[in-house]
C-alpha positions in Angstrom: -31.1 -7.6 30.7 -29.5 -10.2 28.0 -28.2 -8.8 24.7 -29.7 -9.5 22.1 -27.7 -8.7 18.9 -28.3 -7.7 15.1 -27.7 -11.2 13.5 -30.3 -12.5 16.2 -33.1 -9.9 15.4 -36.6 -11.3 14.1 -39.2 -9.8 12.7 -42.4 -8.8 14.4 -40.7 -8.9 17.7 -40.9 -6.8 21.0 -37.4 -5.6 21.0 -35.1 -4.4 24.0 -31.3 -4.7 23.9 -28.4 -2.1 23.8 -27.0 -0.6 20.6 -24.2 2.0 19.0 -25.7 4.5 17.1 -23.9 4.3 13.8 -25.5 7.1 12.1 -28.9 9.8 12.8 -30.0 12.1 10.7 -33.9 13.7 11.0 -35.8 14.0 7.6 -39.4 14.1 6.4 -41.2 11.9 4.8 -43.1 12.5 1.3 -46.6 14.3 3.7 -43.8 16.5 5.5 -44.1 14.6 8.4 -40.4 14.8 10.4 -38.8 11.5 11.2 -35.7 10.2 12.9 -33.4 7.8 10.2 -30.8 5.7 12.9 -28.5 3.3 12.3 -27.9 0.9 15.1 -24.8 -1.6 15.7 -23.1 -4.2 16.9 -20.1 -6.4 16.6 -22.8 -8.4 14.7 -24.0 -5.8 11.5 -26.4 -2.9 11.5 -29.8 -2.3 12.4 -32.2 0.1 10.1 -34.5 2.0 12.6 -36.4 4.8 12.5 -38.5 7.5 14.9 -41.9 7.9 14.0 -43.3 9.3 17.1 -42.4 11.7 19.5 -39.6 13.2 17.4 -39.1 16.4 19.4 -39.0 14.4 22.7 -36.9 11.6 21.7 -34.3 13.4 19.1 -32.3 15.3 21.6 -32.1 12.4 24.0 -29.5 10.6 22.3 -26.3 11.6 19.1 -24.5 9.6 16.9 -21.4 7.8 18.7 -23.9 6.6 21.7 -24.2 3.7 23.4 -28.4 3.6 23.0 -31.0 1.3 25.4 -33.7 1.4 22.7 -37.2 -0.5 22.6 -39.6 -0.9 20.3 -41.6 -3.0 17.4 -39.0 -5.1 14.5 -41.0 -4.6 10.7 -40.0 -5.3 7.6 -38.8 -2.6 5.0 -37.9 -3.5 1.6 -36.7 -7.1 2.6 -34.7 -6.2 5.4 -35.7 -5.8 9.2 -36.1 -2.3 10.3 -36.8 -1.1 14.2 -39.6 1.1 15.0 -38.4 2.8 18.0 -40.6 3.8 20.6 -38.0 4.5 23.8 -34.1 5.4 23.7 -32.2 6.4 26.3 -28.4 7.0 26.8 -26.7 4.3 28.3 -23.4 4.8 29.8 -20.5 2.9 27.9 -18.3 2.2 31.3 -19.8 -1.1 32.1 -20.0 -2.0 28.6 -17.8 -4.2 26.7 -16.7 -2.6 23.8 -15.9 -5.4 21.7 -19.8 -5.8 21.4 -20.3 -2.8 19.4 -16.9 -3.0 16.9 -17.9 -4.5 13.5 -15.0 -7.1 12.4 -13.0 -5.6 9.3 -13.0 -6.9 6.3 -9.5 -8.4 5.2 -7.7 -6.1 2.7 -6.4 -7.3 -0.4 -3.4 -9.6 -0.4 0.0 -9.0 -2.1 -1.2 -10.3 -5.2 -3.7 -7.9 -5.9 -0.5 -4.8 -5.5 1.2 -7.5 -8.0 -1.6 -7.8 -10.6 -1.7 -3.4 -10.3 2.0 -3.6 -11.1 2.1 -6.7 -14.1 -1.0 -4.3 -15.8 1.4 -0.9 -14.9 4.3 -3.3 -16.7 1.8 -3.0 -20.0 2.1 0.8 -20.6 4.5 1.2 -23.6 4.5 5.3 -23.2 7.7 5.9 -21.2 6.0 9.6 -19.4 3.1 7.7 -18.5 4.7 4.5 -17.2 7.3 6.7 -15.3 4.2 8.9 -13.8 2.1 5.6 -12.6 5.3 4.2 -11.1 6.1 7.1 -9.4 2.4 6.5 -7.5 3.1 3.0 -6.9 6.5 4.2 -5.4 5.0 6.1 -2.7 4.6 3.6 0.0 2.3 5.4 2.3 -0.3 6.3 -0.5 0.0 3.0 -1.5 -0.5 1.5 2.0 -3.7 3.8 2.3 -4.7 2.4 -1.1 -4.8 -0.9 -0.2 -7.1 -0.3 2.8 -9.5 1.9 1.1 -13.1 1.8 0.0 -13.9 2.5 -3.0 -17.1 4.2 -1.8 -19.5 5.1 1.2 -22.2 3.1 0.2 -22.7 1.5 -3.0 -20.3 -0.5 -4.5 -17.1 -1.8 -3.3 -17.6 -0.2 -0.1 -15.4 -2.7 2.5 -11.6 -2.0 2.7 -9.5 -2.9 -0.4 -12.8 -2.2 -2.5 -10.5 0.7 -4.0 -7.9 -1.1 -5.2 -10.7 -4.1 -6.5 -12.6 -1.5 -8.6 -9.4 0.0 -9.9 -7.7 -3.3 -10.8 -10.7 -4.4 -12.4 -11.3 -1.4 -14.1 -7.2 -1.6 -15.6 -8.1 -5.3 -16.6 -11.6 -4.4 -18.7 -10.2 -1.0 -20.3 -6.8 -3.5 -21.8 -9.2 -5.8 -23.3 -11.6 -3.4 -24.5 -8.7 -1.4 -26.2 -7.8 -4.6 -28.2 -11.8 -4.0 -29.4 -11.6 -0.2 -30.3 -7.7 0.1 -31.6 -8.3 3.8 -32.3 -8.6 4.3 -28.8 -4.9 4.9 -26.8 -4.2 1.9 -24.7 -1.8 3.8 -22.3 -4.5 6.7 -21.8 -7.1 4.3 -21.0 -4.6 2.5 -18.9 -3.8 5.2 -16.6 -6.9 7.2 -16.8 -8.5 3.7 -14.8 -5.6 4.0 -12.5 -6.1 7.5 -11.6 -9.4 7.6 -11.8 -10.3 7.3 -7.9 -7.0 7.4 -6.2 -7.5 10.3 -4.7 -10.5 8.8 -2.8 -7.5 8.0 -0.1 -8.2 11.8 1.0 -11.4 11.6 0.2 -12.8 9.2 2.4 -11.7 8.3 5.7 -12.3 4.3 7.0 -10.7 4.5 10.7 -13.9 3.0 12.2 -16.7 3.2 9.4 -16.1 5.5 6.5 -16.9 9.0 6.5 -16.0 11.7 4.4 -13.2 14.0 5.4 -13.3 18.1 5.2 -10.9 18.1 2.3 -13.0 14.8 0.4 -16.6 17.3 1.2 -14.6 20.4 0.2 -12.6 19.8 -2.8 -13.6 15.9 -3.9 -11.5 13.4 -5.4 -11.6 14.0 -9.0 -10.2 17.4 -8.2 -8.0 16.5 -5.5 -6.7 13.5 -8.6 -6.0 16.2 -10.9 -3.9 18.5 -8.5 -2.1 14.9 -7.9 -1.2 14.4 -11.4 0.0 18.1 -12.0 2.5 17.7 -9.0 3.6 14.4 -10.3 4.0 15.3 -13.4 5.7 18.6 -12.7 8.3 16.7 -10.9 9.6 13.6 -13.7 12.1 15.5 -16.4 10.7 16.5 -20.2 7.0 15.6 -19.1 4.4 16.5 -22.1 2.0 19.6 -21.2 -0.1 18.0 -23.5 -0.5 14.3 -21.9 -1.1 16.1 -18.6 -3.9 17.7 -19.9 -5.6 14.3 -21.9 -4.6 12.3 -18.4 -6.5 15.5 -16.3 -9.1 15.6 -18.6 -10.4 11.9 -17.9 -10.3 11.9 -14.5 -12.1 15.4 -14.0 -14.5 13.8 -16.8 -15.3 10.1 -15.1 -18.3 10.9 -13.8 -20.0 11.9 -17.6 -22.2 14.2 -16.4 -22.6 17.7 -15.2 -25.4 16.8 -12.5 -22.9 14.1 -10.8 -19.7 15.9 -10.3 -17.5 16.2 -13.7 -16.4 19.5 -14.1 -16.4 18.9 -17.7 -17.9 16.1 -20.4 -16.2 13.2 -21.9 -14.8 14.6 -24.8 -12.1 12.3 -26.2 -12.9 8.4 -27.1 -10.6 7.6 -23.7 -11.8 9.6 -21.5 -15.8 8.2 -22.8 -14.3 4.7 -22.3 -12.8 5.1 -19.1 -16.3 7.0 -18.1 -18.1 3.8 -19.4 -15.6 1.0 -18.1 -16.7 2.6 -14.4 -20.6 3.2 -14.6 -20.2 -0.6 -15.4 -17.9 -1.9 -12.9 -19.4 -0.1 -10.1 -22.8 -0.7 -10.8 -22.5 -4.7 -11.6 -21.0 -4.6 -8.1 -23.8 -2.8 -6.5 -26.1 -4.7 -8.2 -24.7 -8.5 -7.3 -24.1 -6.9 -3.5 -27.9 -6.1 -3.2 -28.4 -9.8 -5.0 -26.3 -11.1 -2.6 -28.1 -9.0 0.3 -31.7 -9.8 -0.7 -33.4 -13.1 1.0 -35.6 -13.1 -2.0 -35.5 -16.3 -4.8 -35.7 -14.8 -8.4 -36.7 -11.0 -7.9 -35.2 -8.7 -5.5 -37.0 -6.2 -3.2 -37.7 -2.6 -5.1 -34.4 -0.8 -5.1 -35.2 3.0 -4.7 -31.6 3.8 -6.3 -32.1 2.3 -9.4 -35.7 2.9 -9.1 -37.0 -1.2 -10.1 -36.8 -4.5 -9.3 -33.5 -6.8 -10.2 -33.8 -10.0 -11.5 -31.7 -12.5 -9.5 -32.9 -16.0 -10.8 -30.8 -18.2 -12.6 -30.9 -17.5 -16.2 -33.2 -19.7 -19.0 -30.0 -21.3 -20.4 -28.4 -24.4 -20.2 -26.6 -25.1 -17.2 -27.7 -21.2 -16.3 -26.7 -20.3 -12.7 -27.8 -17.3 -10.9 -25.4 -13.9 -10.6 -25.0 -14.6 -6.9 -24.3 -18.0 -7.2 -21.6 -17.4 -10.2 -20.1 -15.5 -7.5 -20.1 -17.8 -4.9 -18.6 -20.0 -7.0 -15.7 -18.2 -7.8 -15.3 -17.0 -4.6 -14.9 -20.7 -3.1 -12.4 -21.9 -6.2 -10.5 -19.1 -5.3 -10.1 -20.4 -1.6 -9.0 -23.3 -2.9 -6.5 -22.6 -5.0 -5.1 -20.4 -1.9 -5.0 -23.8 0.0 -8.5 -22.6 2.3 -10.9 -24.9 0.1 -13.5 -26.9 2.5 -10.9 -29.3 3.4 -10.1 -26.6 5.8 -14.0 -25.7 7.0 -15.4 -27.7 9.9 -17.3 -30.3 8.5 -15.9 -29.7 5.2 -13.1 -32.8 5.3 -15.4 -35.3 4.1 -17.0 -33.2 0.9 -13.0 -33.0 0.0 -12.2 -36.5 0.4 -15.5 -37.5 -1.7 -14.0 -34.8 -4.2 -11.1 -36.3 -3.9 -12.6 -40.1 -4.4 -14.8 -38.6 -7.8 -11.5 -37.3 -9.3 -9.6 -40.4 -8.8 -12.5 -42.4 -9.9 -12.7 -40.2 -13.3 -8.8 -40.6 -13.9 -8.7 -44.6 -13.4 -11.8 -43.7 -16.2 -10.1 -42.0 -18.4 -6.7 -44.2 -17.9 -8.7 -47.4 -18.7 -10.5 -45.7 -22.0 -7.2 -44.9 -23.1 -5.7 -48.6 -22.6 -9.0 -49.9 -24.8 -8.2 -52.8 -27.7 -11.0 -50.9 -30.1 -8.5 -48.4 -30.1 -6.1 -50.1 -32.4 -8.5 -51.3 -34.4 -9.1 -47.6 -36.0 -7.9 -47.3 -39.5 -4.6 -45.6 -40.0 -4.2 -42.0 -40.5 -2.0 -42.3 -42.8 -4.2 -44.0 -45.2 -6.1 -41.5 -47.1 -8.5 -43.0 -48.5 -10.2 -44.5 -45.7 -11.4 -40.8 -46.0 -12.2 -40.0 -49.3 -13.9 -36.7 -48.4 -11.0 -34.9 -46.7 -9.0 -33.0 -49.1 -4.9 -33.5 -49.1 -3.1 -31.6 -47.2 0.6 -30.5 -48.6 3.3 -31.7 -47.2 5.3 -30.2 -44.1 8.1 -28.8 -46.1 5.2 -27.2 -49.0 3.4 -25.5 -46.1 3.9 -21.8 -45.1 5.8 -21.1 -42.0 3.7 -20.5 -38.8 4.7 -17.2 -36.9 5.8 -18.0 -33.3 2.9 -19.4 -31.0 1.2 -16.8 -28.8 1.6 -16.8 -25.5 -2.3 -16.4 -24.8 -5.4 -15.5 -27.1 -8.0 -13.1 -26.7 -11.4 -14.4 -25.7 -13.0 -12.8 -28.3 -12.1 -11.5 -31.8 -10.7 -7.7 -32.1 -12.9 -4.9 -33.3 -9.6 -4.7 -36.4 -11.0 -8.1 -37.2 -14.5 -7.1 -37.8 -13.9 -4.7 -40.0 -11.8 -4.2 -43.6 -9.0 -2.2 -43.6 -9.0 0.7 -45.7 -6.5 0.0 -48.6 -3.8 2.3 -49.5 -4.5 5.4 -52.1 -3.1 3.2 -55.3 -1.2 4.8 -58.4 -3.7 5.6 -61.5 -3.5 2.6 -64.0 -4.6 2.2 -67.6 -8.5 1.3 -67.6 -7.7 -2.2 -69.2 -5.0 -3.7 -67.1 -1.6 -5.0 -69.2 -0.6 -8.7 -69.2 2.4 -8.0 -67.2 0.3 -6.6 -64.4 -2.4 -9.4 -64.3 0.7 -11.9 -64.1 2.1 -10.0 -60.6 -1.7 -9.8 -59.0 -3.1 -13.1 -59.6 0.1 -15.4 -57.6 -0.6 -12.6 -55.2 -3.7 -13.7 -54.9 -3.2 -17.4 -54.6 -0.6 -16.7 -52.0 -2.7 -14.7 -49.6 -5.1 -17.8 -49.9 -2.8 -20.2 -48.2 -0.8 -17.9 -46.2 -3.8 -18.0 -43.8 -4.8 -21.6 -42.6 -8.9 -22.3 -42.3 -9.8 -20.6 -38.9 -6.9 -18.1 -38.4 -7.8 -15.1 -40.5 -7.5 -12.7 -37.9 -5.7 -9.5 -38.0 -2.5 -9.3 -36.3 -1.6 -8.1 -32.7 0.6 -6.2 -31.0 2.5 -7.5 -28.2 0.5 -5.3 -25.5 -2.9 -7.0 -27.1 -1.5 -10.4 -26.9 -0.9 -10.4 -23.0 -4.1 -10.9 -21.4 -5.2 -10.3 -17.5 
C-alpha cells in the first residue's frame, strides 16, 4: 500500500494510508452524542478527523503517539479537509520510516531579533529596572529556551521563536504608544511587555509539538513570571519594594479579566496598556494566520473562536491590498534584504534580472530628466518677484536657531501635541494691566510666533521618544 500524505489529501475521497496520531480526545457533540476528535500526521502537516461511528469499538483500539492504518470518507469542515474515519488499526512503527511522520521545524529567530530585544532593553532610563531586564537577558539558558519558544499552543504565534516575536513586538508598540499617552511610565510599560510571557519557557514545552508541562497546568505562567521577578529582584542591591510590586502587578494583570486567568484587574494606566498592547498583538496574529490559512477570496470560513466571519479582501482604497498579501509582501522584501530574494528561488533568476532591467531603465530616466535644457530655462530663485505671492523670508543671520536635527521622527504626532498644556498657577495682578507689563508680554508674544517655523509646532521630546523601533 502507497502512502499517501496530508499535503496530497483531496476532498470527497476514499482514503487509506498510514498516519501519527497527533492528538485524541473523546467529546460529545451539542445532541450528547460521543465522538472521537484525532489529529493525524505526517512529515507533511496535520489531518482533522473525527469518529462518528462505533466509538466504543474503535476508541480503545488505538492512543495518542500511534502509528494508525486508518480508512475512511475526506469532507470538508469549515474550509479545511477533515477525515471521517470508519477503520483504524495499530500499525507497528518497526518497518516504518520515521522521517515520514516528523513535521519540519520552523526556523527560530535569527541573532537580530536577540539584538532588536537588547537595542529596546538599551531604552529603559530607570537604572533597577534596566539592571533587572538585563539580568534576564544575562541568563543564557533561559534565553536559549526563549528563543525557541511559542508563544502559545494554538492561537497565535504558535511555531518556535513566536515568543520572542510577540514579545519584541509587544516592546516596539508599548514605546510608541508611550510617546501617545506621556502620563503613562515608559520603563513600566517597557518591562511589563518583556515579562509579560517569559515564563511561558516553563510553561509550555515544544520538544516534538507543544504541550503543556505539570508545572505550566499547575501553577501557569503569569504566576510562575511573578515568582521570577521576586527572585530577581531580591538578588540586585537597593531594589525598590515598591517597583516589584507595580512590575508583579502587570504581569499577574495581562490577561484583564477574572474569567481568563488574572489573578487581579488592570488597575494602573501600565498595567491597562500592557493588557491592551497584547489582546491586540496576539489577536491581529491569529487573525492574519487564519487569513492566511483560509482558501477562501474575500470572506473567511466562520471562525467558532471569534464567533463570525473575517473579512480578508483587499480593502476599497486606493492601491488597497489584502491583510495576507501585506504580509506576504513584507515577508519577501525581508528575504531580500537578507540576500534570499527570488534571485535565489528556482525559476526566480529571470523575475530578478527583469527587476533589475526596470530599475536601471528608471535611473537612465531619471538621469536624462535631470540633464533637460527646460531646466535652465526656470526663472531664478533668487528673483523675488517672479513670485509676487510668496512672502519674504528674513535673512539667514535674522532667523532663529534650529535645535540639533533629530535623528528620526515619530510617525504620528504625540498625544502632548494634541492637547494644551495646563499653564502655571500665575501671581494675582491688578484687574487693568500697567504699561510696563503690557511692554514685557506683547515682544513675548511676537517671539513665540517666529520661534516656531510653519509646520513644526509640536511639543518637544525626550531623547527615549525620539528613538524609534
Amino acid at each position: 500500500m502507497s502512502k499517501v500524505y496530508v499535503k496530497d489529501v483531496r476532498e470527497k475521497e476514499q482514503l487509506t494510508s498510514v498516519f501519527l496520531v497527533a492528538r485524541k480526545a473523546t467529546a460529545a457533540s451539542r445532541g450528547g452524542k460521543p465522538f472521537i476528535a484525532v489529529t493525524l500526521c505526517d512529515k507533511t502537516g496535520e489531518l482533522d478527523a473525527r469518529v462518528w461511528d462505533r466509538v466504543t469499538e474503535l476508541d480503545p483500539l488505538f492512543a495518542k503517539g500511534d502509528h494508525v492504518h486508518v480508512e475512511g470518507l475526506v469532507q470538508t469542515f469549515q474550509g479545511h479537509p477533515q477525515l471521517k474515519i470508519e477503520t483504524v488499526a495499530k500499525v507497528d512503527a518497526a518497518g516504518l520510516d520515521p522521517a515520514d511522520f516528523i513535521l519540519p521545524a520552523k526556523p527560530a529567530p535569527d541573532d537580530r531579533h536577540l539584538q532588536a530585544l537588547h537595542e529596546m532593553v538599551s531604552r529603559v532610563h530607570d537604572p533597577h529596572v534596566k539592571a533587572l531586564l538585563e539580568n534576564f537577558l544575562s541568563d543564557e539558558a533561559m534565553m536559549g529556551a526563549f528563543r525557541k519558544a511559542p508563544a502559545a499552543k494554538t492561537v497565535h504565534h504558535a511555531h518556535p521563536g513566536g515568543l520572542m516575536e510577540h514579545t519584541l513586538s509587544m516592546m516596539r508598540l508599548a514605546h510608541r504608544i508611550a510617546d501617545h499617552y506621556p502620563m503613562a511610565d515608559r520603563d513600566l510599560m517597557l518591562a511589563g511587555t518583556f515579562l509579560h510571557d517569559l515564563a511561558k519557557v516553563r510553561e509550555l514545552s515544544s520538544d516534538k509539538r507543544t504541550e503543556y508541562t505539570d508545572e505550566g497546568r499547575l501553577v501557569g505562567h503569569l504566576v510562575l513570571a511573578a515568582q521570577l521577578i521576586h527572585e530577581r529582584a531580591a538578588a540586585l542591591p537597593g531594589f525598590p519594594p515598591a517597583l516589584e510590586t507595580h512590575l508583579c502587578h502587570i504581569v499577574l494583570a495581562h490577561h484583564g479579566a477574572l474569567e481568563f486567568g488574572s489573578p487581579v484587574l488592570p488597575q494602573t494606566i501600565e498595567a491597562m496598556l500592557v493588557h491592551l498592547i497584547d489582546k491586540m498583538d496576539s489577536t491581529i496574529s491569529s487573525w492574519l494566520e487564519v487569513m492566511r490559512r483560509d482558501s477562501n477570496s474575500a470572506w473567511t470560513d466562520y471562525q467558532k473562536l471569534y464567533d463570525r466571519h473575517l473579512y480578508k479582501g483587499a480593502p476599497p482604497t486606493a492601491g488597497g491590498r489584502a491583510p495576507v498579501e501585506r504580509r506576504q509582501r513584507k515577508r519577501d522584501e525581508g528575504e531580500r534584504a537578507k540576500g534570499g530574494g527570488e534571485e535565489n528561488r528556482p525559476g526566480g533568476a529571470a523575475e530578478a534580472e527583469a527587476t533589475g532591467a526596470a530599475e536601471g531603465g528608471d535611473k537612465q530616466e531619471r538621469r536624462e530628466r535631470r540633464e533637460r535644457p527646460e531646466r535652465a530655462e526656470r526663472h531664478d530663485r533668487s528673483d523675488r518677484s517672479a513670485r509676487p505671492d510668496r512672502p519674504e523670508r528674513p535673512e539667514r543671520a535674522d532667523r532663529p536657531e534650529r535645535g540639533p536635527k533629530k535623528a528620526e521622527k515619530l510617525t504620528f504626532k504625540p498625544f502632548s501635541a494634541l492637547i494644551p498644556t495646563e499653564p502655571e498657577a500665575a501671581p494675582e495682578l491688578p484687574s487693568e494691566p500697567t504699561e510696563e507689563r503690557r511692554t514685557v508680554e506683547e515682544p513675548q508674544v511676537e517671539a513665540s510666533s517666529e520661534a516656531l517655523p510653519k509646520g513644526e509646532a509640536e511639543a518637544p521630546l525626550d531623547e527615549s521618544s525620539q528613538a524609534q523601533s
